[in-house]
C-alpha positions, 0 to 999 in steps of 0.5 A: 226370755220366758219367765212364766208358764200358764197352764189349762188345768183339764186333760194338761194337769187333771184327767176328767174322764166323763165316759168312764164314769158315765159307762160304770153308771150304765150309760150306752154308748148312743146315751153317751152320743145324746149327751156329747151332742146336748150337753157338752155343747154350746150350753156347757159353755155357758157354764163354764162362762159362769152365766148359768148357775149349776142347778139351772145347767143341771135342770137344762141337761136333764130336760134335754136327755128324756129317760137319762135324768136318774143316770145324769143325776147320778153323773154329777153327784158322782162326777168328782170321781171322773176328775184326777189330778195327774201323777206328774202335776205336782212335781212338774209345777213345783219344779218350774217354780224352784227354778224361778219360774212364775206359773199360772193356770187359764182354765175354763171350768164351772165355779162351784165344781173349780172350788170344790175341787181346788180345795179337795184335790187341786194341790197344784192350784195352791203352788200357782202364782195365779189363776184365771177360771173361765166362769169366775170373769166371765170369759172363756177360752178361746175368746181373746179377752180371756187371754188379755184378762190374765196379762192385765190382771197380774201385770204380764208380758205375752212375749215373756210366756208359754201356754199349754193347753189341749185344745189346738184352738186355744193355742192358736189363740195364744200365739196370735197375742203374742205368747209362745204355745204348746198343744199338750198331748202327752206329759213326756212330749210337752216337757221336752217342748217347755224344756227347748224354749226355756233354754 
């Protein structure tokens, strides 16, 4: 029996959109290229894993993107405008819990961008019954200790959840340590998903 959905937060409950940002800036696509390859990368794992500070990443980025420092500056000082919490997400979650449901968020995210958005913007994390953020333990998906971190932390069950993320590799995680998954693609797919496993 499922008693607890555990959710990622990015492009399941929030759409981050870097490109669009980036493209009103003045971004081409090559510089969009550059930066996928150099940026959102291993070493933005890194700070998502929390081991990088923000102002050592940001100093990392711009030294490896020679012409697009003022641009990438100008990115991250704006780069709240690219996060938006969906139309669907408060309502979704509040819904689980009326129902008795526990619900949960395992999310890789930096740490200072996580708290300024949970108090500006990320209602739903507010609603949730817990949370585990990759650059707050140390951890990232799709790493296994994340996965038994959140088990261990609020006294969990695998067999007894459901995760939903984005990420095929996530979720193919997930499954191997027993939880139930789904790859999230669209709202209206994995709700008929979520619905069929807890009935």
């Amino acid at each position: 029996m499922i008693k607890n959905v555990i959710f990622d937060i990015g492009k399941v409950l929030v759409s981050f959109d870097w490109d669009k940002l980036a493209k009103e800036i003045g971004f081409s696509d090559d510089d969009l290229e550059i930066m996928r390859v150099k940026v959102i990368g291993d070493r933005w794992n890194e700070f998502d894993r929390g081991v990088m500070s923000e102002k050592e990443t940001i100093k990392y980025i711009q030294e490896v993107l020679p012409g697009l420092e003022d641009k990438f500056a100008e990115l991250w000082y704006r780069i709240d405008e690219a996060i938006s919490v969906y139309s669907y997400t408060d309502d979704w979650i509040r819904e689980l819990k009326d129902r008795g449901l526990n619900v949960f968020l395992l999310s890789n995210f930096p740490k200072d961008l996580f708290i300024k958005e949970e108090k500006e913007k990320f209602n739903f994390a507010k609603m949730a019954d817990g949370k585990v953020i990759s650059a707050f333990v140390k951890l990232i998906k799709p790493d296994p200790e994340i996965y038994r971190y959140l088990l261990k932390e609020y006294d969990l069950k695998a067999e007894e959840c459901v995760f939903i993320d984005d990420r095929q590799q996530n979720v193919e995680t997930a499954i191997e340590l027993g939880f139930h998954g789904i790859q999230f693609t669209a709202y209206g797919e994995a709700r008929e998903k979520l619905e069929k496993l807890l009935s």
